[in-house]
DRENTI-670960 format. One record per residue (C-alpha): residue number from 1; z, y, x. Coordinates in Angstrom, 3 decimals. Each point is the difference from the previous one (the first is absolute). Layout:
<nodes>
[node NUM [Z Y X]]
...
</nodes>
This chain:
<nodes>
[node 1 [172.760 263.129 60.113]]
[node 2 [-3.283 -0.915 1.385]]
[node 3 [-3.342 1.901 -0.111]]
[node 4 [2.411 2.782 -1.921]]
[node 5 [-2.264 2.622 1.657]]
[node 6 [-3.137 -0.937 -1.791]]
[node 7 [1.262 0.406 -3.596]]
[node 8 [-2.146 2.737 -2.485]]
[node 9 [2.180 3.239 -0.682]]
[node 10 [-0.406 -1.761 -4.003]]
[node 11 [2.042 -2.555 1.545]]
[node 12 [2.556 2.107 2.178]]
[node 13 [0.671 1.428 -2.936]]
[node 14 [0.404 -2.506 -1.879]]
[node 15 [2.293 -1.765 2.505]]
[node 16 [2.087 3.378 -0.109]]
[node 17 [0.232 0.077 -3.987]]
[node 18 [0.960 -3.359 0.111]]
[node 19 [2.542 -0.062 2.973]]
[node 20 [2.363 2.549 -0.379]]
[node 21 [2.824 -1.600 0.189]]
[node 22 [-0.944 -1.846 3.101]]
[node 23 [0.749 1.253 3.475]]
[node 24 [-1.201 -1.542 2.950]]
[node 25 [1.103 0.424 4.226]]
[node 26 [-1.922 0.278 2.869]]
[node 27 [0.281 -2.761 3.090]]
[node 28 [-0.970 0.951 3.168]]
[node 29 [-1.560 3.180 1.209]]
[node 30 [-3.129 -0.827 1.406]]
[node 31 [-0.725 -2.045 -2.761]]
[node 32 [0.623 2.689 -2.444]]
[node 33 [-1.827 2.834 1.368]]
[node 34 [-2.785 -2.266 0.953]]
[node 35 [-0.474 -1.088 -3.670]]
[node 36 [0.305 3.587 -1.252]]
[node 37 [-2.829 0.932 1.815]]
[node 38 [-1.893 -2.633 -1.473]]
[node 39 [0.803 1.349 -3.486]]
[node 40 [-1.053 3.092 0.946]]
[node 41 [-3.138 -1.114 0.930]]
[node 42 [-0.779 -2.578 -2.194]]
[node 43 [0.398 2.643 -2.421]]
[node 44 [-2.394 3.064 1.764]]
[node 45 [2.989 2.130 -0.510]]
[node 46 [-1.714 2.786 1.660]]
[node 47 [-2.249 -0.068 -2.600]]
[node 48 [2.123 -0.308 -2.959]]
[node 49 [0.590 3.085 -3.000]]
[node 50 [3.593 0.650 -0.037]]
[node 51 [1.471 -1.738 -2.573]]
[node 52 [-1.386 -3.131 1.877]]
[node 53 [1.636 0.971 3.201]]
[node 54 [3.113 0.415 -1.883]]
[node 55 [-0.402 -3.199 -1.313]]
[node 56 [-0.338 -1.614 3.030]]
[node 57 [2.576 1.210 1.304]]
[node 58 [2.426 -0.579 -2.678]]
[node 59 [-1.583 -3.835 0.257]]
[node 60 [0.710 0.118 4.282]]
[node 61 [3.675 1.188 -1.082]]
[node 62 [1.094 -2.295 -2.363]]
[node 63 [-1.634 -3.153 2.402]]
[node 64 [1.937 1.378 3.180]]
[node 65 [3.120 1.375 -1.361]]
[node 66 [-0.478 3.320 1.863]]
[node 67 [0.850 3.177 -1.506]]
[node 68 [-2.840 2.376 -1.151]]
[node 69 [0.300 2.403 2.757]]
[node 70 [-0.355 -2.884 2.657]]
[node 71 [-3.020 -1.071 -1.569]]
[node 72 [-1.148 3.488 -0.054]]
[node 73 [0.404 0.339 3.628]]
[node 74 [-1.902 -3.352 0.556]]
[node 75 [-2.955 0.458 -2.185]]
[node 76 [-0.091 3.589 1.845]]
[node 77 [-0.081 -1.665 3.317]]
[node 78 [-2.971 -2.193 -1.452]]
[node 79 [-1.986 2.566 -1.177]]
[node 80 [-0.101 1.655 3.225]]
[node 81 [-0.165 -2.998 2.412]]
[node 82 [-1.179 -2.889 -2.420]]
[node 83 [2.900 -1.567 1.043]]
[node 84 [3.924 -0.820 -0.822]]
[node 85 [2.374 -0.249 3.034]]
[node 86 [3.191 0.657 0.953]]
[node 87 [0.867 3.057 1.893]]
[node 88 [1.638 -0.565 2.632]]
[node 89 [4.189 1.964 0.483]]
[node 90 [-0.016 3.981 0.877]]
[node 91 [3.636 0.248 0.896]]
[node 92 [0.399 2.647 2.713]]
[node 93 [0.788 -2.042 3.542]]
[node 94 [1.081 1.634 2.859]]
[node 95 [-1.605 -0.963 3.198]]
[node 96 [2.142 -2.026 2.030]]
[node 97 [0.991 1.456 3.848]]
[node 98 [1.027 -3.233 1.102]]
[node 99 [-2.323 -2.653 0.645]]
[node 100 [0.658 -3.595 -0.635]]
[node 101 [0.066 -0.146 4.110]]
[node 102 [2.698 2.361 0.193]]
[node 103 [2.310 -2.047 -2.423]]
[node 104 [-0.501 -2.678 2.188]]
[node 105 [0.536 1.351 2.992]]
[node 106 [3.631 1.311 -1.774]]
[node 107 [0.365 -3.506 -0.858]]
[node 108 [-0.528 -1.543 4.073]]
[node 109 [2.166 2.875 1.305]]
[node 110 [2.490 -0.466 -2.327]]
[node 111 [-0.273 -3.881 0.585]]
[node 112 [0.208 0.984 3.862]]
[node 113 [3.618 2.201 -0.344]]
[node 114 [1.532 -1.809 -2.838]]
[node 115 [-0.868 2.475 -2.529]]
[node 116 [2.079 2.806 1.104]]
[node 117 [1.284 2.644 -2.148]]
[node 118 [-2.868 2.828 -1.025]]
[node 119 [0.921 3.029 2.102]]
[node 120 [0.050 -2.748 3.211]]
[node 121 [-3.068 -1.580 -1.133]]
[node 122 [-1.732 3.483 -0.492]]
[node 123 [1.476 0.981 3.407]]
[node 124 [-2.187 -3.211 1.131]]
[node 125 [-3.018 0.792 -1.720]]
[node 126 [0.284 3.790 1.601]]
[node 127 [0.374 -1.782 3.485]]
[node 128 [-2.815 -2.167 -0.179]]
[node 129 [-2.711 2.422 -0.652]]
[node 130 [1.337 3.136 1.856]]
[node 131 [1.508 -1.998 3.168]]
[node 132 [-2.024 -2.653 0.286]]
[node 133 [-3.271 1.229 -1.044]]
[node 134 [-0.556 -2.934 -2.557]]
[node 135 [-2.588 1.663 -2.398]]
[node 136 [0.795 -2.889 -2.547]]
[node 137 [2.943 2.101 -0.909]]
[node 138 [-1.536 2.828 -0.720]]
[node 139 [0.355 0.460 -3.488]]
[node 140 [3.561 -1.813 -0.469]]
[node 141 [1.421 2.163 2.782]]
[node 142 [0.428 3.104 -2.065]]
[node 143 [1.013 -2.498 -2.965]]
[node 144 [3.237 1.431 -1.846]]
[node 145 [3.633 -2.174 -0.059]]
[node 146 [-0.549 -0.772 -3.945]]
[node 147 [-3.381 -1.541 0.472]]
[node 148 [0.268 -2.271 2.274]]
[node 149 [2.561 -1.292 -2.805]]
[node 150 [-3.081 0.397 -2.472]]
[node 151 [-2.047 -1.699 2.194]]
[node 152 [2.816 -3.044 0.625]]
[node 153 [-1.004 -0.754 -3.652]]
[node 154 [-3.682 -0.093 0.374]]
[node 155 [-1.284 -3.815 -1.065]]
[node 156 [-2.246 0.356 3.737]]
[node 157 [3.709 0.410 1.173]]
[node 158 [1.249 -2.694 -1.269]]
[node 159 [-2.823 -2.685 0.597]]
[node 160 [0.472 0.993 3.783]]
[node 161 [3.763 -0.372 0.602]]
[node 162 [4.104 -3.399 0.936]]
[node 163 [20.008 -0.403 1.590]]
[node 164 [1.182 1.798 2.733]]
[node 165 [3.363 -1.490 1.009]]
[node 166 [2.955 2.667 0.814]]
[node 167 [2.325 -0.390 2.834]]
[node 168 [3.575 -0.552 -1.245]]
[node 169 [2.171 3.496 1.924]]
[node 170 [2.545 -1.808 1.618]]
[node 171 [3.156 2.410 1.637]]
[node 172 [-0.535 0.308 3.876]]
[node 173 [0.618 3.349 2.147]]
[node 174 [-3.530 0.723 1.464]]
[node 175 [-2.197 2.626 -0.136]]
[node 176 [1.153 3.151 -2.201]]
[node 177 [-0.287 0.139 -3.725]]
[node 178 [-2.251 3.269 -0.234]]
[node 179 [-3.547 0.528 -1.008]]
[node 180 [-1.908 1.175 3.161]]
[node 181 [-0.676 3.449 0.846]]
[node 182 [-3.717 -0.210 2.263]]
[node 183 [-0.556 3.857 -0.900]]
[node 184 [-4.132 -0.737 0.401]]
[node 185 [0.247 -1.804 2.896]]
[node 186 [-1.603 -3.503 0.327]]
[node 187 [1.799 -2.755 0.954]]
[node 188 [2.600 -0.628 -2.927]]
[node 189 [-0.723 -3.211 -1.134]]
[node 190 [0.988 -1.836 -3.006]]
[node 191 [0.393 -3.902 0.424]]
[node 192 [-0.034 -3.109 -2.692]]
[node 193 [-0.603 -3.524 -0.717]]
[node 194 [-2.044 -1.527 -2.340]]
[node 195 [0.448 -3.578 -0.607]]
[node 196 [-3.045 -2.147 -0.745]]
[node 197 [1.631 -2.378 -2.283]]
[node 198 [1.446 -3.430 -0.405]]
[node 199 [-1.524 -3.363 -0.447]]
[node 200 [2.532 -2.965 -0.780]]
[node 201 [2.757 1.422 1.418]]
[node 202 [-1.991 0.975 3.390]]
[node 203 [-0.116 3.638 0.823]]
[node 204 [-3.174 1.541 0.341]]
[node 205 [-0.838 2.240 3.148]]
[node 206 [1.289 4.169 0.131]]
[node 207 [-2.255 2.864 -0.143]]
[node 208 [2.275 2.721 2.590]]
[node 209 [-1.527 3.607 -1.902]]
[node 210 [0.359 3.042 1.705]]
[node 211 [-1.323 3.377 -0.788]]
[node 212 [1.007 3.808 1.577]]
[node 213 [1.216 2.397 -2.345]]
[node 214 [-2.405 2.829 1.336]]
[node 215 [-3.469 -1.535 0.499]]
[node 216 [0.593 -2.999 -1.947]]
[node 217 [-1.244 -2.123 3.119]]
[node 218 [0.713 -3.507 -0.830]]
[node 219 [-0.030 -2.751 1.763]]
[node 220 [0.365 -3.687 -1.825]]
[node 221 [1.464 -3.599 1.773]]
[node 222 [0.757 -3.162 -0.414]]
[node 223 [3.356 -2.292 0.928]]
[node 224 [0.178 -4.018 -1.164]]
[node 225 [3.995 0.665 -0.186]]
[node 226 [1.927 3.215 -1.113]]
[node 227 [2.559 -0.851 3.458]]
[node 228 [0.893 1.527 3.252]]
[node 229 [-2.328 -2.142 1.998]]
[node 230 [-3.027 0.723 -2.145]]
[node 231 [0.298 3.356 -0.695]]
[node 232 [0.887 2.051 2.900]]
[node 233 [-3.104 -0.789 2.216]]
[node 234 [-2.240 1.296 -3.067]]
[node 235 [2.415 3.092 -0.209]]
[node 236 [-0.556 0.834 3.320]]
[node 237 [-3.844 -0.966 -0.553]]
[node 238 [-0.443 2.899 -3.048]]
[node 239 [0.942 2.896 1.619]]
[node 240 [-2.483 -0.871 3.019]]
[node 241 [-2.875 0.658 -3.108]]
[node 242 [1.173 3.811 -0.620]]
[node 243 [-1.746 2.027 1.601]]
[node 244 [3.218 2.745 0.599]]
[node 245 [3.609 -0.817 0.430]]
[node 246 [2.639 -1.772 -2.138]]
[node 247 [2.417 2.271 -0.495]]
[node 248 [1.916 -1.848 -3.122]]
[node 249 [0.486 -2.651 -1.409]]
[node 250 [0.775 -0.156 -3.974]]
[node 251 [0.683 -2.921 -1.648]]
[node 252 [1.935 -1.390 -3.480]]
[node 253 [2.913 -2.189 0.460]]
[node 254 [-1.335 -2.915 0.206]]
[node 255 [1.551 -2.747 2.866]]
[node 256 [-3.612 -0.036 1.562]]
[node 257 [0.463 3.186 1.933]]
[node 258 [3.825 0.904 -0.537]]
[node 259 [1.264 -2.401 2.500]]
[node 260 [1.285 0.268 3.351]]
[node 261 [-2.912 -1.598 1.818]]
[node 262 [-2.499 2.388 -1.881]]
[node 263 [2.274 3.070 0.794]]
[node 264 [-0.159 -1.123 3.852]]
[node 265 [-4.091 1.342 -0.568]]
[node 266 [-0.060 3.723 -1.218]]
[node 267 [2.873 0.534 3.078]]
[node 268 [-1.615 -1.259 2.598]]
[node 269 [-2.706 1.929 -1.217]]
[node 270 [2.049 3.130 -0.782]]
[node 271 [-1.019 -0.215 -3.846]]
[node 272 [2.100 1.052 -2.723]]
[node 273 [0.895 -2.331 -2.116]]
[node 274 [0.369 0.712 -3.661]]
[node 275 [0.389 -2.035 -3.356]]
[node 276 [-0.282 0.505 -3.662]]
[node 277 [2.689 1.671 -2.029]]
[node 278 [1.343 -1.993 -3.372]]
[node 279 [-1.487 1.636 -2.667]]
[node 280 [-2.796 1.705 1.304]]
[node 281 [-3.010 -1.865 -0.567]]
[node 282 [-2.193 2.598 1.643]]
[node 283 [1.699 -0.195 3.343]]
[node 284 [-2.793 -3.118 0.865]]
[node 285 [-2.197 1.173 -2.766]]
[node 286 [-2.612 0.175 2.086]]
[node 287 [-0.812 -3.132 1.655]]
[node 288 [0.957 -1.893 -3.166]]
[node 289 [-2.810 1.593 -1.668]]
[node 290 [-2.139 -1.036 2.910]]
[node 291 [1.257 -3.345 -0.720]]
[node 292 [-1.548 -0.565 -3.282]]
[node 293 [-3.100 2.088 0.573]]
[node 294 [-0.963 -1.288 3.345]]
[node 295 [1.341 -3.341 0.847]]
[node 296 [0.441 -1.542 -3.281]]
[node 297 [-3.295 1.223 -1.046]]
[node 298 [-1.384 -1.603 3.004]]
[node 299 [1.970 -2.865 0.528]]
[node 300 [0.608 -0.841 -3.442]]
[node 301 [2.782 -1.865 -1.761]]
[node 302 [-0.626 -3.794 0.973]]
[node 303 [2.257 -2.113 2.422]]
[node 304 [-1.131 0.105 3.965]]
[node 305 [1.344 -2.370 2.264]]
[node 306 [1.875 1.589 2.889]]
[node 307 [-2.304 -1.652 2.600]]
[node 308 [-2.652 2.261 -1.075]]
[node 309 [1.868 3.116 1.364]]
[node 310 [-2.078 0.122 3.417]]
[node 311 [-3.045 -0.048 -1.673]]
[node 312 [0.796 2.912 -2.411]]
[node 313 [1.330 1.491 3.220]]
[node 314 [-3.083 0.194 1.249]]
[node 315 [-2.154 1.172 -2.885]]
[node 316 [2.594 2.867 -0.579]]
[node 317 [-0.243 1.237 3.422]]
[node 318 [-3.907 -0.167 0.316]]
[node 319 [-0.793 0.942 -3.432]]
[node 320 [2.655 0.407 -2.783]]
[node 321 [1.664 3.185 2.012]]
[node 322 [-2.903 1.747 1.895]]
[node 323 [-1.829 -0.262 -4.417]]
[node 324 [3.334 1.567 -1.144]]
[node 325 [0.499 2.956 2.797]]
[node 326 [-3.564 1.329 0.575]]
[node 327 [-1.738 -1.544 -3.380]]
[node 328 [2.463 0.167 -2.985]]
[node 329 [0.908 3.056 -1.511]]
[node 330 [3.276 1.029 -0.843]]
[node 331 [1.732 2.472 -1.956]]
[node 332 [1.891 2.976 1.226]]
[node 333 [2.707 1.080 -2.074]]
[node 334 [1.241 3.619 -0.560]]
[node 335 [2.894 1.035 -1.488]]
[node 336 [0.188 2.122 -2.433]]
[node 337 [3.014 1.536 -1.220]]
[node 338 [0.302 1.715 -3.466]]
[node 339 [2.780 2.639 -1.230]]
[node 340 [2.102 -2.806 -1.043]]
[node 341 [0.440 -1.148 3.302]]
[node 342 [-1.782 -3.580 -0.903]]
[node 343 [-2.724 -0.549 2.831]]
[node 344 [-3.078 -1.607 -0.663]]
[node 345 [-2.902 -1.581 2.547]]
[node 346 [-3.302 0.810 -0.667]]
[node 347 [-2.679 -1.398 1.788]]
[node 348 [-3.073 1.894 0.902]]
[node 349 [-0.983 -1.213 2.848]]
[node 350 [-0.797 -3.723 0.936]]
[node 351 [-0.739 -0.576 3.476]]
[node 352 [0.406 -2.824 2.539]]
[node 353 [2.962 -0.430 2.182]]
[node 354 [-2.499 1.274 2.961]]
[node 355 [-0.720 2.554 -1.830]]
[node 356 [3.335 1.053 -0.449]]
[node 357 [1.020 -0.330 3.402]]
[node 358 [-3.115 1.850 1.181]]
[node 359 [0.791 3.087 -1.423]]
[node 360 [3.751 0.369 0.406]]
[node 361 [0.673 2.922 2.061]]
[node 362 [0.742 -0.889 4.013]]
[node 363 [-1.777 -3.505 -0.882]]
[node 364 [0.004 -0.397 4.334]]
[node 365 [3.509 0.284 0.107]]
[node 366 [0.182 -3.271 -2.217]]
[node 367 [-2.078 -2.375 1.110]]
[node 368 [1.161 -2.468 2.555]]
[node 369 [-1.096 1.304 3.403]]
[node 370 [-2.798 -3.079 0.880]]
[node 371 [-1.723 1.195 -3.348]]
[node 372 [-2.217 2.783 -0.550]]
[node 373 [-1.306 1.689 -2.963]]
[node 374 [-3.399 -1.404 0.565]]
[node 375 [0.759 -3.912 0.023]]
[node 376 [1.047 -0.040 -3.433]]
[node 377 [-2.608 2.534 -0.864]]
[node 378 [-2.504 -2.901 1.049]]
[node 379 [1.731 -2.699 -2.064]]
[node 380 [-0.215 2.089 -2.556]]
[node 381 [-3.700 0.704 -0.124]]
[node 382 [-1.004 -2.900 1.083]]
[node 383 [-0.354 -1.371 -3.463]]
[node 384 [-0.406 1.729 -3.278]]
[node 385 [3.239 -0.937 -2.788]]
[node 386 [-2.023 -2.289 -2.164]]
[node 387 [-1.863 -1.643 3.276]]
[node 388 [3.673 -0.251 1.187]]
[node 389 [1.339 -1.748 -3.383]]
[node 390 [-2.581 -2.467 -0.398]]
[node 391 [0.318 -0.969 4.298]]
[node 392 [4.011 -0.675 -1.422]]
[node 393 [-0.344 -1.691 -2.934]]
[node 394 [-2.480 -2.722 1.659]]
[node 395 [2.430 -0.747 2.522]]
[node 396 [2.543 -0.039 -2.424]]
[node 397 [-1.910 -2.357 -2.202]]
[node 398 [-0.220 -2.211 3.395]]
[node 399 [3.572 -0.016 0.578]]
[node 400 [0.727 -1.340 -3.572]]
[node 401 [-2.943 -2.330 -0.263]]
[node 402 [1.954 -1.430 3.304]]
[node 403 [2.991 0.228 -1.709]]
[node 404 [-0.678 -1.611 -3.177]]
[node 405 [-2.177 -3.277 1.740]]
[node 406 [3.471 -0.790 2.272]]
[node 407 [1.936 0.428 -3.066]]
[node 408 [-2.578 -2.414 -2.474]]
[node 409 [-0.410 -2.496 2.967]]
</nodes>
């Protein structure tokens, strides 16, 4: 209706008398409050008696649609502002603790580690601001477990963040069927392969995992062939990146390391020797989780061609393995044992595999004797986690881009 304001209360109420059976809607907000006003004024409600207020605001009703007590609200509003708008939401809003740069600072240090589990990243967070004096942290480093999972949801979040093949068992006498006994010493260390695929019936190049049971030191390489020839000089290559003694040597049953030229190793070096027992998938549990959550996660799924293995050599010795020992937290499990006689791990405390080692009782008495507590103290603080992470992932990110261009050319 146009110019509906200016009508004579004779003629509202006429309209009313003769419209009672009509019912009209509202469009638009603005629009409507906007032309209310105008009624209102049009009409010097102010001034009206009150049977012509009522009047015009049975006439406002029936032309909006609104119910009598919204109109009753409006025309209030008018008659102390001389005006009709709307008010804006009063729901109760708690202020928010973290800022919009703390979500994205989650979102680069997860980006950096791979987006660890909470208690590790929280361990990160704690380590950043109270070890390496980064004031950025501030807030998030007293942040709780569940929100950083809240947080992980956050749209700021979101705009910021981007088949493991098992070794047949095959029946040869070596090493002893027994899960190792290191009694919290260092130096037990669980060994694997993880095979980086196949790509028209050419086999990819071998991750060689290992991990010790008691610190969770690991140290990661790379073979082009799962063979005698290939694989011993990186065997006797890992242990020269522990920083104590190899004391054992666990492995499943796979041909890789149960064979007679692999055996010839841990005796000359006076290491036991021991393998998986059937039926006990825990017995290597260890480093086959550090299979998935480490070099999988890192390394990904897609076929690499064995010639590459020098060059992931390299970034695993200068960068991939220092990140993981001094940077990445891990957790520590502890067992729990309830009146049933089931035992549980529990995991309180996530700490890096330096930090593990550093406080194990007699912690001299286990490193090798041309290292000192202080060297890897300095490797350790030289960089904060996060600083660390992101140093890794660009020189990961150069090893692939240098993968990928031989493999498109």
């Amino acid at each position: 209706m146009k110019a509906g304001e200016k009508l004579s209360l004779e003629h509202i109420q006429a309209f009313l008398t003769g419209s009672e059976e009509i019912h009209f809607e509202a469009k638009g907000q603005a629009d409507l409050y906007e032309w209310i006003a105008r009624t209102l004024r049009e009409q010097g409600y102010k001034g009206l008696p009150k049977p012509g207020k009522g009047l015009v605001k049975r006439y406002i009703s029936k032309m909006t649609g609104l119910g009598r007590a919204q109109v009753t609200r409006l025309v209030s509003q008018y008659a102390e502002t001389g005006k009709v708008k709307p008010k804006p939401g009063r729901r109760s809003r708690f202020s928010s603790h973290y800022t919009k740069s703390d979500i994205e600072l989650l979102a680069v240090v997860d980006e950096a580690h791979e987006t660890l589990s909470g208690p590790a990243t929280r361990k990160i967070l704690h380590r950043a601001y109270h070890d390496f004096a980064d004031l950025s942290y501030e807030r998030l480093s007293s942040i709780s477990v569940a929100h950083i999972y809240n947080l992980r949801k956050d749209r700021v979040y979101r705009e910021r963040r981007i088949h493991i093949d098992k070794t047949r068992p095959t029946k040869v006498s070596i090493g002893e069927r027994r899960r190792p006994q290191p009694n919290g010493k260092p130096g037990y260390i669980r060994i694997d392969t993880v095979h980086q695929g196949d790509l028209d019936g050419v086999k990819g190049v071998y991750h060689i995992n290992a991990v010790d049971e008691v610190t969770q030191w690991q140290i990661v390489a790379a073979v082009s062939q799962i063979s005698e020839a290939w694989l011993i000089p990186v065997l006797e290559r890992i242990p020269e990146q522990f920083p104590f003694e190899i004391l054992g040597f666990h492995s499943d049953n796979g041909s890789e390391f149960i064979n007679h030229t692999v055996a010839d190793l841990p005796d000359k070096l006076l290491i036991e020797q021991t393998k998986s027992r059937p039926r006990r998938s825990n017995d290597n549990g260890l480093v086959e989780t550090k299979n998935g959550s480490v070099v999988r996660k890192h390394m990904g799924f897609g076929h690499i061609a064995c010639e590459h293995a020098d060059k992931i050599n390299t970034f695993y010795e200068e960068q991939f393995n220092p990140y993981l020992n001094f940077h990445r937290p891990c957790g520590v499990p502890e067992l729990k044992t309830d009146q049933r006689g089931k035992t549980r791990r529990i995991y309180r405390w996530y700490a890096t595999p330096w930090e593990m080692l550093r406080h194990l009782p007699g912690l001299a008495e286990f490193l090798k004797e041309d290292i000192t507590v202080e060297k890897p103290d300095r490797l350790a603080d030289a960089q904060s986690d996060t600083q660390a992470a992101i140093a890794m992932q660009k020189a990961k990110q150069k090893l692939f881009a240098g993968i990928w261009e031989r493999k498109t050319a």
